[in-house]
N, C-alpha and C positions, 0 to 999 in steps of 0.2 A: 795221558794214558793212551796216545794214540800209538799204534805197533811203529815199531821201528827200521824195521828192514821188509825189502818184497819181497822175499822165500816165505818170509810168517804173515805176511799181508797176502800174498798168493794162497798159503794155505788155509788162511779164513775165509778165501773168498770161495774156496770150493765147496769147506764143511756148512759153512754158513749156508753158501746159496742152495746148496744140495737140500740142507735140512728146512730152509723157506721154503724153498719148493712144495716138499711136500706138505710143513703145515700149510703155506699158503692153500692148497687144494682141499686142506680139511677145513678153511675158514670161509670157503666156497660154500660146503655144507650148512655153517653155523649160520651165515648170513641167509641161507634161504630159509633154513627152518626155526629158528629161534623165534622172528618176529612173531610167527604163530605157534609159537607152545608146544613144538612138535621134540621129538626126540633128534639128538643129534648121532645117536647111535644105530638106533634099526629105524625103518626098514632100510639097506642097502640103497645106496644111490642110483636114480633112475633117468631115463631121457623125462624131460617134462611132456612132450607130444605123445610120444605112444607109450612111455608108464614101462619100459624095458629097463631092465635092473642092467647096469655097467658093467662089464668083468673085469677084471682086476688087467689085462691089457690093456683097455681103452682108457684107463682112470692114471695113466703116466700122469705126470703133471707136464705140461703145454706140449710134449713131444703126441702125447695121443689127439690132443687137439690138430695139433700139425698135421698126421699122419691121417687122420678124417676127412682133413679137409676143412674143420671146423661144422661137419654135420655128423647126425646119429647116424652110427653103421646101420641100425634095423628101418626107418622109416626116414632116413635122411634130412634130416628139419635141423633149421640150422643150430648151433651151439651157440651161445652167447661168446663175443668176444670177452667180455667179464671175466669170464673164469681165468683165462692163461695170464691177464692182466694182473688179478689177484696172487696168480702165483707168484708169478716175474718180483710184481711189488714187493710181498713178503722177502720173496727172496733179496732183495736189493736193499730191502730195512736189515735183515739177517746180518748182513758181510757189514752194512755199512755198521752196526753196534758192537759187533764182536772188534771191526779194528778202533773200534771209539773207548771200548771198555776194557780191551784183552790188552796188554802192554807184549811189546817184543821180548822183551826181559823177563815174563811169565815161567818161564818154567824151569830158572836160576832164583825165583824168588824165595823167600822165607815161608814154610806152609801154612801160616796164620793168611801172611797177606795172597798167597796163588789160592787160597776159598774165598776171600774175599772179593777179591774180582770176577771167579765162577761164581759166585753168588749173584753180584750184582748184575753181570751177561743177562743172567737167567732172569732176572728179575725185569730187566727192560726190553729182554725177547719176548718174556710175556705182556708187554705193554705194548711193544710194538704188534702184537699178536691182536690184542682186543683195540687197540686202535683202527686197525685196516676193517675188523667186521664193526665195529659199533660207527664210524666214517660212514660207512655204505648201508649199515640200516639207517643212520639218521635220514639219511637223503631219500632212502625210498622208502619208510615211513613215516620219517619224521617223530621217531620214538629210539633212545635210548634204552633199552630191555634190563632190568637191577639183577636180571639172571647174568647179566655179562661185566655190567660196571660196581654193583658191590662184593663181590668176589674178589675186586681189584683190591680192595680196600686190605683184606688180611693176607692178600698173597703177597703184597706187597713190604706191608709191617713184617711180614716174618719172614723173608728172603733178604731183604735190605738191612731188617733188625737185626737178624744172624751175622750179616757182613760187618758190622756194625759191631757186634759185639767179639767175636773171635779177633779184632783190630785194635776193639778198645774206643772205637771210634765215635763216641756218646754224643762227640756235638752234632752228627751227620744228623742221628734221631731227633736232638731235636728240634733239628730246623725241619725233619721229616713231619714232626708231629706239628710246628710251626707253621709249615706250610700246608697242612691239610686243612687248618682253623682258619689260618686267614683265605686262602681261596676259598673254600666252603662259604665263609661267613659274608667276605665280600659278592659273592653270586646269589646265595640266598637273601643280602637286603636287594640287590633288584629285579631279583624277580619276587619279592616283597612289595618292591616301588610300583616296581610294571610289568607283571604277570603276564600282559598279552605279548611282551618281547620278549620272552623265556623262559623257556618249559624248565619244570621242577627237577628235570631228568638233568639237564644243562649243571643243577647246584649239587646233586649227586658226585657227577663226573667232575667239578669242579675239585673238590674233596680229596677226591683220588689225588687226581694229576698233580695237587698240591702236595700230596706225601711224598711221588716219587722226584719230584719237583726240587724240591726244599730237600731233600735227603742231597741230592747233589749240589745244593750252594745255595745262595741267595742270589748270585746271577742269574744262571736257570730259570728259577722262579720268579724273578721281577721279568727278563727276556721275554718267556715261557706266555707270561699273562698277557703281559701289554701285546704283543705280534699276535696272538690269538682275536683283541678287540682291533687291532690294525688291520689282519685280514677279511673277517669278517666284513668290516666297514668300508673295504676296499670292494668287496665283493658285490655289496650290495648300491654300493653307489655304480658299479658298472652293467650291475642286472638292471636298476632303473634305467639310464643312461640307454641302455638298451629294447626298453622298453618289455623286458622277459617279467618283471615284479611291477607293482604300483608303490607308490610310497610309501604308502600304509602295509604292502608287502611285506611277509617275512622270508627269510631262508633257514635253514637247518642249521641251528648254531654250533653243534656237536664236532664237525668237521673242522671249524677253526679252530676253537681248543686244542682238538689232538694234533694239530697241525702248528699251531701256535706250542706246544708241549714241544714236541719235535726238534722244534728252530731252537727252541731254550736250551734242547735238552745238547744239539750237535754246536750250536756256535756261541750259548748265552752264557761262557766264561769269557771268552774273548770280547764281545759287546759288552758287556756289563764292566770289563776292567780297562777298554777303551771309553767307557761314558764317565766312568770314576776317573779317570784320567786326566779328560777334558774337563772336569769339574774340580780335577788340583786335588782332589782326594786320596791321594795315590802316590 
């Protein structure tokens, strides 16, 4: 499904990055206010030092940052480099899905299958969406929010399940529904086994990532898992290593999963039919 030509690979990269942009800047919002309960709609966005509400100039995505200087026009206090980061990123998961999911051949295609692909886009612009804020709330509080990860759960089933169904495409669901039992099931026995190396938030989000996961193959989903406990265990053998954790140390598991989801989701056909391969299965 990767596009085929660079006129259509160009023009994804602009609708793409243009539109991460700006959700990136709205997942800016979601990440500061969700952890606490707060509304992501009012009150208007403000500098955090002196409490001055943004105008809709300063609130460009990275070019107002640019244009500041990276501080608040009214009291000057610096802006976190975070925000434009968050944009850029967004933006850069945007282009890269749409040329992952959009074929060059889209708009010669049969109108069953050209909704089936805008279906699917949409369905893993929004995963790449709550990946980038629930990544970055885990890390700074070490909490997954069910305001952001079970939501995933039905917008997923019924964007994917629409694609699914307008194709005809029944086995997609259900390895969809396949993969949401067995990741769920396999995360909830160990944090069953060992609670203090796995928050309950981890077998929620497990769930998820397993619907969208499995909706796309069993590669993906074998990929997807295993690089998620690869990373993870890379990471923390280099924070001790480091001396940043103790052994008994934890780190935020949340970030490898959706990063581990990622890898599955961009290279775990190709891995998974080179492993079958090398194993003469194939």
């Amino acid at each position: 499904m990767i596009a085929a030509s660079l006129p259509w690979a160009l023009a994804l990269t602009v609708l793409g990055g243009g539109f991460g942009l700006l959700i990136g800047s709205f997942l800016n919002v979601v990440v500061h206010r969700v952890p606490d309960g707060l509304s992501i709609v009012s009150p208007p966005s403000a500098c955090p030092g002196c409490q001055t509400e943004i105008k809709a100039y300063d609130n460009v995505p990275v070019l107002s940052w640019l244009a500041l200087r990276g501080k608040c026009r009214t009291c000057r206090e610096p802006i976190s480099k975070r925000y434009p980061l968050v944009e850029i990123t967004t933006a850069v998961f945007f282009v890269v899905a749409a040329i992952r999911f959009l074929p060059g051949a889209l708009l010669t295609e049969a109108p069953a299958q050209m909704v089936a692909h805008l279906l699917t886009l949409v369905a893993f612009l929004y995963l790449a969406s709550i990946s980038i804020a629930l990544g970055l709330i885990d890390v700074d509080v070490h909490r997954l929010p069910d305001a952001i990860v079970l939501p995933a759960y039905a917008v997923g089933a019924t964007l994917l399940g629409a694609a699914s169904a307008v194709t005809g495409d029944w086995a997609a669901l259900g390895r969809a529904a396949a993969g949401l039992a067995i990741l769920g099931l396999f995360y909830f026995i160990v944090w069953f086994v060992y609670p203090a190396g796995m928050g309950f938030g981890d077998v929620k989000l497990a769930g998820a990532l397993g619907l969208f996961l499995g909706w796309l193959g069993w590669g993906p989903l074998a990929v997807g898992a295993f690089s998620a406990f690869l990373l993870g265990g890379l990471i923390s053998i280099a924070l001790i290593a480091l001396k940043r954790i103790g052994r008994k140390g934890g780190i935020p598991f949340g970030p490898w999963m959706l990063a581990g989801a990622w890898i599955g989701i961009f290279v775990g056909p190709a891995v998974w039919h080179g492993y079958l391969t090398l194993l003469g299965l194939v």
